[in-house]
N, C-alpha and C positions, 0 to 999 in steps of 0.2 A: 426664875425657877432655879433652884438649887440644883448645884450638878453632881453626883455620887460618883465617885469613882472608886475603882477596887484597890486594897491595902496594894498591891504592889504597884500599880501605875502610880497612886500617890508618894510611896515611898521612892519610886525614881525620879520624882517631880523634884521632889526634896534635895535628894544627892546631886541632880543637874543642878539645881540653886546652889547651893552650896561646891560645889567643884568649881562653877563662874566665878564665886563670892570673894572664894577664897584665894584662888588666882589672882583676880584684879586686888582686893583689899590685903589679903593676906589671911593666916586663920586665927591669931592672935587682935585684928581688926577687924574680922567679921565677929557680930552679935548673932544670936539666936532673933532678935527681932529682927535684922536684917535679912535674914532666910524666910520669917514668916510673913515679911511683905512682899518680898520678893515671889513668895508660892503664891502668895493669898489665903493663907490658910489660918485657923485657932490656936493657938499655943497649944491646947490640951492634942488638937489634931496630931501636931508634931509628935509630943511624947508618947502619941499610943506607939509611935513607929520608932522613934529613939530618944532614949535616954537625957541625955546630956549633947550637945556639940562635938565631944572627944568621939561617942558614940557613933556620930556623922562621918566621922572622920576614919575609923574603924571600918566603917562599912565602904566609905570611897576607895580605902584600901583593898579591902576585896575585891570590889568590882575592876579595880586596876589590876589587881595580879591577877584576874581569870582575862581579862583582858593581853596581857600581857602571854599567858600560856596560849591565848587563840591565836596570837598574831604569831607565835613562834611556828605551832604548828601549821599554820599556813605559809609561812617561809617555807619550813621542813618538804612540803608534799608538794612542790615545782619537781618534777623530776627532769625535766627539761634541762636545767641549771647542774652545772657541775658540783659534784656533791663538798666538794673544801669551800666552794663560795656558797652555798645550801647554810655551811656547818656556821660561816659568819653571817649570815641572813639572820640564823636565827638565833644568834647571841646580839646581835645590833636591835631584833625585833623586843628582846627583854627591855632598853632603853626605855623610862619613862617619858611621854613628851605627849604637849596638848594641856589643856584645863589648867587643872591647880597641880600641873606634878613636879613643881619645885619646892610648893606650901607643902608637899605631900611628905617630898623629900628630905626636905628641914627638918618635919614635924615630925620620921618617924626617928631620926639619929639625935633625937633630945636625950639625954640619960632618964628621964622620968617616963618614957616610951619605949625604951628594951625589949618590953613584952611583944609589941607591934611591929620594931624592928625585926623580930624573933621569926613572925608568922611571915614577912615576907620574904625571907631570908628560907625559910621551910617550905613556901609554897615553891619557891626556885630550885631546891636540892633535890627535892620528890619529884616535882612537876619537868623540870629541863631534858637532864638526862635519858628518860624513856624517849624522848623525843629527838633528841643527838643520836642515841642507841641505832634508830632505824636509818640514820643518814650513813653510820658506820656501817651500818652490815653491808650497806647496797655500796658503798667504796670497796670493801673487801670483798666483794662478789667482782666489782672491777677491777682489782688488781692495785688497788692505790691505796689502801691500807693490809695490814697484816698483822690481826692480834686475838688472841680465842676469848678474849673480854672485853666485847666493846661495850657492856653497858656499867663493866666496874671502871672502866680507863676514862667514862665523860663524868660517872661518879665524882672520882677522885679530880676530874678538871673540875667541873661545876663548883664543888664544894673547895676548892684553891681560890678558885679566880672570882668563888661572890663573896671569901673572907677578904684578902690579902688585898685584893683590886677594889675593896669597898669604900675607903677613905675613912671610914669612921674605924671598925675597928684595927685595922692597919695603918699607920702613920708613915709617907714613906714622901721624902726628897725627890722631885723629879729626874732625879740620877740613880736613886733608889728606885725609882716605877721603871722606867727602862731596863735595868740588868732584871726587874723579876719578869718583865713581860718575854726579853731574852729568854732568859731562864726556860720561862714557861713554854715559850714556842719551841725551843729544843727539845727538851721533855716529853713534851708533846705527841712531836713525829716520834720519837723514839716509841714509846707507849702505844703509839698505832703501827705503827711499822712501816711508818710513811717514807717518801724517799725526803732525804736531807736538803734542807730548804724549800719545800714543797706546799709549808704552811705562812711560809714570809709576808703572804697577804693580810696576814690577821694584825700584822702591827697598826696596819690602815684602820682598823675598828677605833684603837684607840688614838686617833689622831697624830702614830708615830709613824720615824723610818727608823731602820737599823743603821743608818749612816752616823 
């Protein structure tokens, strides 16, 4: 008996084949026939739901960065957690990891992918910040921040720290990433009104020490 299922469960059938595919093989060694055995399904099937493989690929994007936006805001809403280790929860929770998100990653800093790199780069500018916004106000309700902009001051972080810190469009010497993360974490406090060295914890996100 032929088993029907609806355009969207098949179309998640699809992107799970393809997220495994392309992890293990890579997405330059995954084939379109290799996803359609792997699903079980017609070639014509696939193309009702996407285009091309790039199209596959587009779409595992999305589901990564809404993925990505969930996981932050569930960092954000422990209130239990002190709000400066909240603020790294949820820039550690943006991290891609699982399935294919190294193939993701490669795939989207090609120069023939600009576009793709663009939207995720956009889903992070719009999406983080409102999100940082609330972990601030509830610190300046406690006394560990001080600034009448908390949602233009993780703006202006957000949008620094996913150019600058991105490696693709920033080029920088690991003695060059240190003085900017320096940099950054001063800046910082100052722009919240935090007390001096108060955000020291964050060099831990990226694997450093200030020593």
């Amino acid at each position: 008996m032929r088993v029907v299922k609806n355009a969207e469960e098949r179309r998640n059938e699809v992107l799970d084949a393809a997220d495994e595919l392309f992890g293990r093989k890579g997405f330059d060694g995954t084939s379109t026939n290799d996803i359609l055995e792997k699903v079980g399904i017609a070639r014509g099937t696939l193309y009702h739901h996407f285009r091309s493989k790039e199209d596959i690929m587009d779409a595992l994007i999305e589901r990564y960065s809404a993925r990505l936006l969930d996981a932050a805001q569930k960092a954000a809403a422990d209130r239990s957690i002190p709000v400066v280790e909240r603020m790294i929860r949820v820039v550690m929770a943006l991290n891609i990891s699982g399935g294919s998100s190294e193939e993701i990653m490669e795939h989207i800093h090609k120069p023939q992918n600009a576009l793709m790199h663009q939207k995720i780069q956009k889903v992070i500018i719009h999406g983080v910040p409102p999100i940082l916004t609330e972990i601030i106000r509830e610190g300046i309700e406690q006394g560990v921040f001080h600034t009448p902009y908390p949602y233009e001051c993780m703006e202006m972080v957000v949008i620094y720290a996913s150019t600058v810190f991105d490696g693709d469009m920033v080029v920088l010497t690991e003695e060059e990433r240190l003085s900017r993360m320096l940099a950054f974490i001063y800046n910082l406090e100052r722009l919240l009104g935090a007390e001096s060295g108060s955000l020291g914890d964050i060099m831990g996100m990226f694997g450093m020490n200030q020593e």
